[in-house]
C-alpha beads as a LAMMPS data file, in Angstrom:
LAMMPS data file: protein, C-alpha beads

214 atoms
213 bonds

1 atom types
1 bond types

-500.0 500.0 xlo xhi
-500.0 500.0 ylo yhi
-500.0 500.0 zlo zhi

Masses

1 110.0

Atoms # bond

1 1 1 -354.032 112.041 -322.361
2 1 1 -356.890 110.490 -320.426
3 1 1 -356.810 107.271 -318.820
4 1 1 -359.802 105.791 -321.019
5 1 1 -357.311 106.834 -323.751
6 1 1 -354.528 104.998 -322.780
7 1 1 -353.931 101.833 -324.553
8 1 1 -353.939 98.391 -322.470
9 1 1 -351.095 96.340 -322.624
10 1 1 -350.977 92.645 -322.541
11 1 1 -347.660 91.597 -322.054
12 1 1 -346.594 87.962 -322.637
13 1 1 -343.624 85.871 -322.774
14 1 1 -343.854 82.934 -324.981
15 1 1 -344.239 79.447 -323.401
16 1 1 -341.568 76.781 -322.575
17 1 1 -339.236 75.725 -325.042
18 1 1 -336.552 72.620 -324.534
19 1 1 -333.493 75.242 -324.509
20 1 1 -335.305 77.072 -321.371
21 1 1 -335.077 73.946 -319.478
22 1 1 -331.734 73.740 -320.931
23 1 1 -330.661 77.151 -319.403
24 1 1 -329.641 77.498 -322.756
25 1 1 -329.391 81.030 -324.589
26 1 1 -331.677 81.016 -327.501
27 1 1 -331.411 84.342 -328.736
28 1 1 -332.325 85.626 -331.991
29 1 1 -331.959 81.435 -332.978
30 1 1 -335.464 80.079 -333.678
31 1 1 -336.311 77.396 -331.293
32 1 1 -339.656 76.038 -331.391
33 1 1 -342.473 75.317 -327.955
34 1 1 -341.927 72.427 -326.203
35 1 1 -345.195 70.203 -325.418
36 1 1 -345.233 72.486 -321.777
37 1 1 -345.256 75.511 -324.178
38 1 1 -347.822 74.412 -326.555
39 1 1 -350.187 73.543 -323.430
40 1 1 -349.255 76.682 -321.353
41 1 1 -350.365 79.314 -325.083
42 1 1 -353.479 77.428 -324.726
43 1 1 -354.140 77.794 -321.236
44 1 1 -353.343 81.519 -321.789
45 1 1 -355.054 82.143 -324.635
46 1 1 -358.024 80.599 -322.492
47 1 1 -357.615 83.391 -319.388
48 1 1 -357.158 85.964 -322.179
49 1 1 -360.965 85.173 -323.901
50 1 1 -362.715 87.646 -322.264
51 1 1 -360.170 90.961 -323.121
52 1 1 -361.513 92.169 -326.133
53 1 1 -358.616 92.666 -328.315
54 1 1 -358.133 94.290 -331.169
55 1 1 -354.871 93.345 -332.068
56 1 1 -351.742 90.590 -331.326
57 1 1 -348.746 91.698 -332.101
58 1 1 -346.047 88.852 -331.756
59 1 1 -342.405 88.419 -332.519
60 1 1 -341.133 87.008 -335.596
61 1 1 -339.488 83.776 -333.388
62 1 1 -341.160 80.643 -333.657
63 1 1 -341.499 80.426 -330.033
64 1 1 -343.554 83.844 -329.982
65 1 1 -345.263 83.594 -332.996
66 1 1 -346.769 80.048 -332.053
67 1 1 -347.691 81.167 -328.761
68 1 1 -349.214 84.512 -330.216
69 1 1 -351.361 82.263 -332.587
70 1 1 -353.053 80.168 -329.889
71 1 1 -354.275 83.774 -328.416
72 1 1 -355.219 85.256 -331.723
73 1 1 -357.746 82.137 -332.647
74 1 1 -359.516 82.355 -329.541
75 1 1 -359.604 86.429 -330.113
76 1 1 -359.852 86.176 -333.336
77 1 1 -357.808 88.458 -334.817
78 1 1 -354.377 87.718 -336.647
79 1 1 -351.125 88.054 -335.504
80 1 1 -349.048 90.639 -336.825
81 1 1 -345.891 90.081 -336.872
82 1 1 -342.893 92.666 -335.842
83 1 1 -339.307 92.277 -335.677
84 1 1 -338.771 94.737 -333.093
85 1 1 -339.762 92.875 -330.828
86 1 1 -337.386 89.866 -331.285
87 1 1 -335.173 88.208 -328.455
88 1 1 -331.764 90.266 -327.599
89 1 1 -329.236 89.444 -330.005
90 1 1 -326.830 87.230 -327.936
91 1 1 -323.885 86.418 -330.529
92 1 1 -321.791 83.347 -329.828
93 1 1 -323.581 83.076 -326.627
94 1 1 -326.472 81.763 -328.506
95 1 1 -326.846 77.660 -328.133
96 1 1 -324.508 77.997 -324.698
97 1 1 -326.052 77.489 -321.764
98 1 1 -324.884 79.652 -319.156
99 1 1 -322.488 77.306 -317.270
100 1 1 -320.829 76.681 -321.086
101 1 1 -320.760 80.227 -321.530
102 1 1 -319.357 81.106 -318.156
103 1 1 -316.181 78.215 -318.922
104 1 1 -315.611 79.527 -322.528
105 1 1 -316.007 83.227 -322.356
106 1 1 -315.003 84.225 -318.414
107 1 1 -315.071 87.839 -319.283
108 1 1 -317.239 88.063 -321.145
109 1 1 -319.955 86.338 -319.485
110 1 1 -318.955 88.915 -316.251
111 1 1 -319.755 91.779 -318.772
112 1 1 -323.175 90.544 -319.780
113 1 1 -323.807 89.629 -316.140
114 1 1 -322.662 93.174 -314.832
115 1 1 -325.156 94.528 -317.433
116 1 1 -322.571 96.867 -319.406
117 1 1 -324.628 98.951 -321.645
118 1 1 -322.389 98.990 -324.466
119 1 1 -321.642 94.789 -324.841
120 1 1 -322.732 92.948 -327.035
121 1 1 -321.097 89.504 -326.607
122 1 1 -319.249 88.347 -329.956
123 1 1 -321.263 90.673 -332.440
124 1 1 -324.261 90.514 -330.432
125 1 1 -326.544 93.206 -329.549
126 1 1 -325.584 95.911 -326.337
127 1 1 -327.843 95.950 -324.135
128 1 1 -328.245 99.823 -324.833
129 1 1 -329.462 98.930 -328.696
130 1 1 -331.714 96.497 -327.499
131 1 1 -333.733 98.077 -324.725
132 1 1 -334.288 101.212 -327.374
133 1 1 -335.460 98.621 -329.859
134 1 1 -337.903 97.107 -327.552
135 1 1 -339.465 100.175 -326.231
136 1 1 -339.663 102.053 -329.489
137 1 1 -341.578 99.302 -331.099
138 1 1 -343.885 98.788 -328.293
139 1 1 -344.834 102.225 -327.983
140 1 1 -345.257 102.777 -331.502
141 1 1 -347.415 99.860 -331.510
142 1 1 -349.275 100.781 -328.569
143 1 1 -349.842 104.643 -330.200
144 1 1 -351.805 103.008 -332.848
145 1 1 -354.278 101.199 -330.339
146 1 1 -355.836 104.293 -328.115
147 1 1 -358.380 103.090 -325.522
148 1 1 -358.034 99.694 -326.580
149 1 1 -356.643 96.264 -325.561
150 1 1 -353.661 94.661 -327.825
151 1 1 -351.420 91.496 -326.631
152 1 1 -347.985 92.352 -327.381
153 1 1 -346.043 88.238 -327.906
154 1 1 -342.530 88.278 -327.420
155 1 1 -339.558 87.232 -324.832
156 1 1 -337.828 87.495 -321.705
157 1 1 -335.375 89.707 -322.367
158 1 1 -338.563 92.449 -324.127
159 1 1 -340.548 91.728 -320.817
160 1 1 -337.564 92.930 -318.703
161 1 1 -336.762 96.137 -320.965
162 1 1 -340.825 96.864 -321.106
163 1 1 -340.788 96.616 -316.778
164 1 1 -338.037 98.858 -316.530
165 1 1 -339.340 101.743 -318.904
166 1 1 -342.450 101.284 -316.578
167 1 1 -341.354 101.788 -313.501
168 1 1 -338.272 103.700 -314.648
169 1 1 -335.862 101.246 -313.414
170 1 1 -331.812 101.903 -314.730
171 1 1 -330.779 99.043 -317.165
172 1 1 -327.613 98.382 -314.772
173 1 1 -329.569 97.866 -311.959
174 1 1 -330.305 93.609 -310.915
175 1 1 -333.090 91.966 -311.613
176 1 1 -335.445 91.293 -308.748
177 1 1 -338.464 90.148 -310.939
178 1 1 -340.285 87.440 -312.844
179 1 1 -340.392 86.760 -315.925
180 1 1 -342.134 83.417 -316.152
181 1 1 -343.648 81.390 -319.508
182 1 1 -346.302 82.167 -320.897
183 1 1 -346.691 84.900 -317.679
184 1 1 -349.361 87.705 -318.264
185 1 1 -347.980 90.797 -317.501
186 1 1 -350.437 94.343 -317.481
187 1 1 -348.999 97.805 -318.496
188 1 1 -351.047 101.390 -320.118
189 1 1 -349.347 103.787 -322.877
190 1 1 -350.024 106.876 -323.120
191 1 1 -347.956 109.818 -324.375
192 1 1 -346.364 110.009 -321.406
193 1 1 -344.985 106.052 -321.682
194 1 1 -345.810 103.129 -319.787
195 1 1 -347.445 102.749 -316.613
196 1 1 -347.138 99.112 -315.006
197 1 1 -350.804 97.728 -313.949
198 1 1 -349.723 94.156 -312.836
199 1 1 -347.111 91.603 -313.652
200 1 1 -346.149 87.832 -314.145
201 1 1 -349.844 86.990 -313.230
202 1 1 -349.183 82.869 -313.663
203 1 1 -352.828 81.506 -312.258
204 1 1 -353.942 79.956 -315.156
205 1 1 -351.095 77.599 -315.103
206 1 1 -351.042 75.174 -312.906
207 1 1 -347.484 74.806 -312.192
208 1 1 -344.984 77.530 -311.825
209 1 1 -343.755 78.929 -315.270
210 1 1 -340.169 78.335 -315.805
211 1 1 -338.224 81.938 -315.085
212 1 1 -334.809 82.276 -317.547
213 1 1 -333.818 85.041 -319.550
214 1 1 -334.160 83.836 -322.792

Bonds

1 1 1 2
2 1 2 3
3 1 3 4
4 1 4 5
5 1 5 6
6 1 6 7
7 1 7 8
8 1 8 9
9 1 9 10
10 1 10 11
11 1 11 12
12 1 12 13
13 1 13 14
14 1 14 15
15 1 15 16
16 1 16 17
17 1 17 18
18 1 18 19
19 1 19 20
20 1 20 21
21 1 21 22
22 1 22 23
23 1 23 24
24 1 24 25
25 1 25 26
26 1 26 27
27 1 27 28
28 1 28 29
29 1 29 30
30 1 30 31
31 1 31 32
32 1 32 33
33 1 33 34
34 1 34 35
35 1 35 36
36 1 36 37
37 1 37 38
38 1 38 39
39 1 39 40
40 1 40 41
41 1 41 42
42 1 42 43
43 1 43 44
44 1 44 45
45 1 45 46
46 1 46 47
47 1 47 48
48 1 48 49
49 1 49 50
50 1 50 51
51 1 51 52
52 1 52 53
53 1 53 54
54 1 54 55
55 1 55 56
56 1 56 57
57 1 57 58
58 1 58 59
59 1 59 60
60 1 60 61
61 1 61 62
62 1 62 63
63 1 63 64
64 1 64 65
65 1 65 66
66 1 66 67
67 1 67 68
68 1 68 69
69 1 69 70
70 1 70 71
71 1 71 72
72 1 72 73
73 1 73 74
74 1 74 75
75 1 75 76
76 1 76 77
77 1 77 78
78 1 78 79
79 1 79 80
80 1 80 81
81 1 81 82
82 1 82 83
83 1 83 84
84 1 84 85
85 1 85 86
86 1 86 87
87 1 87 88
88 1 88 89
89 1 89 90
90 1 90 91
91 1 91 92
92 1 92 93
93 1 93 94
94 1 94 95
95 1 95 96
96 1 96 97
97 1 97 98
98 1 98 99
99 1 99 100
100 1 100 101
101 1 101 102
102 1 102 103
103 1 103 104
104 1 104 105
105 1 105 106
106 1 106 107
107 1 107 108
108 1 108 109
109 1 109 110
110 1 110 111
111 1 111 112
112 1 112 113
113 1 113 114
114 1 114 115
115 1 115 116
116 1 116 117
117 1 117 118
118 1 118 119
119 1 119 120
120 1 120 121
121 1 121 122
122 1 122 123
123 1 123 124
124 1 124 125
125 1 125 126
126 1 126 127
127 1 127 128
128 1 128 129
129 1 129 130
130 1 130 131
131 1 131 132
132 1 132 133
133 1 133 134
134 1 134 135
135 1 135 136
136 1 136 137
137 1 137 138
138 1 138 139
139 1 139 140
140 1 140 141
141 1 141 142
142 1 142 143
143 1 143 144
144 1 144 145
145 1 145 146
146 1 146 147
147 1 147 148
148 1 148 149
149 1 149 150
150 1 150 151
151 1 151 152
152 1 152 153
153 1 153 154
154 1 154 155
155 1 155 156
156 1 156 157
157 1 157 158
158 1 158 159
159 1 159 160
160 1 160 161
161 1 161 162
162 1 162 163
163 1 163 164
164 1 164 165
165 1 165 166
166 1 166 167
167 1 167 168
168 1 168 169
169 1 169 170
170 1 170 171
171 1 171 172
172 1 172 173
173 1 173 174
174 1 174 175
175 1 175 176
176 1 176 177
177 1 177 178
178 1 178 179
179 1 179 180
180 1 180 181
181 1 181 182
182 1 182 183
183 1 183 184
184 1 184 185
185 1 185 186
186 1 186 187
187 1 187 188
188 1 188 189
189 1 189 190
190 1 190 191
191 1 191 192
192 1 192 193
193 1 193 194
194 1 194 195
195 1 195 196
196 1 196 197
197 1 197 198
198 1 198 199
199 1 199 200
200 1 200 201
201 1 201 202
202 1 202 203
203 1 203 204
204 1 204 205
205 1 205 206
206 1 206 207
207 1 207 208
208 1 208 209
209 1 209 210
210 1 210 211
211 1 211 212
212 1 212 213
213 1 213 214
């Protein structure tokens, strides 16, 4: 497939919420933007003006979807909404924040922080599950977009799994790399999967994004 074939990718994380300040694992629960997340969708969707999509796909989450709908009016397209690409399903750890997990679950939380691909912590989702989840939706969403420009709305944990398949980075290995709020982050999809143009571009905020996995 031909470069002006390929499908651009705008990546974003959803903006601040009180449980990221927290350090507190939100999950698949629905926790809504703080005030910092409401302003930071708007200063994206702002930088975003001049792209020219034709499409925002967002994650069913609260979080996501608000943040998705501050891009869409200013595009003015709707957001579609897709379940694939929700938050990691985190089990009990969900509502914890990591020192809570760390004192209630020891091994666990060494399991989740080791990366094992086949935990899920108390009936959560492995990390194996989830990273197929992620990048099956987003290519199939991308497939349907050829030579054009769609926002794809979702979380830190889909950012991560969507970097990875880029640069073809194992799931075990430690993360080294951003994932800020409301961060825009630039891939292409073609048949051949994703190609990673730029990432955790933060300018048009004007402090730094808050960086959690969650």
């Amino acid at each position: 497939m031909s470069i002006d074939a390929a499908t651009r990718i705008l990546a974003v994380r959803h903006g601040e919420t009180a449980w990221n300040v927290d350090t507190r694992i939100q999950g698949q629960l629905d926790v809504p933007l703080n005030d910092t997340g409401r302003w930071q969708a708007e200063r994206l969707a702002r930088a975003l003006s001049e792209e020219n999509l034709v499409a925002v796909y967002s994650s069913d989450l609260s979080r996501a979807h608000e943040t998705a709908l501050a891009l869409a009016r200013v595009a003015r397209v709707p957001v579609v909404s897709e379940p694939g690409l929700r938050e990691r399903g985190f089990g009990r750890f969900e509502g914890h924040t990591f020192a809570e997990i760390e004192a209630r679950w020891p091994d666990e939380s060494r399991r989740w922080r080791q990366r094992e691909l086949d935990f899920g912590p108390g009936g959560g989702e492995t990390l194996r599950a989830f990273h197929a989840r992620c990048t099956t939706t987003a290519a199939r969403i991308a497939a349907a977009h050829p030579g054009r420009t769609i926002a794809l709305v979702a979380h830190g944990g889909v950012m991560d799994c969507l970097y990875r398949a880029a640069l073809h980075i194992e799931l075990t290995a430690p993360r080294t790399w951003q994932l800020g709020n409301a961060s825009i982050n630039r891939l292409l999809y073609t048949g051949s999967g994703f190609t990673l143009i730029g990432w955790s571009d933060t300018q048009h905020l004007d402090a730094a994004a808050l960086d959690e996995q969650t």
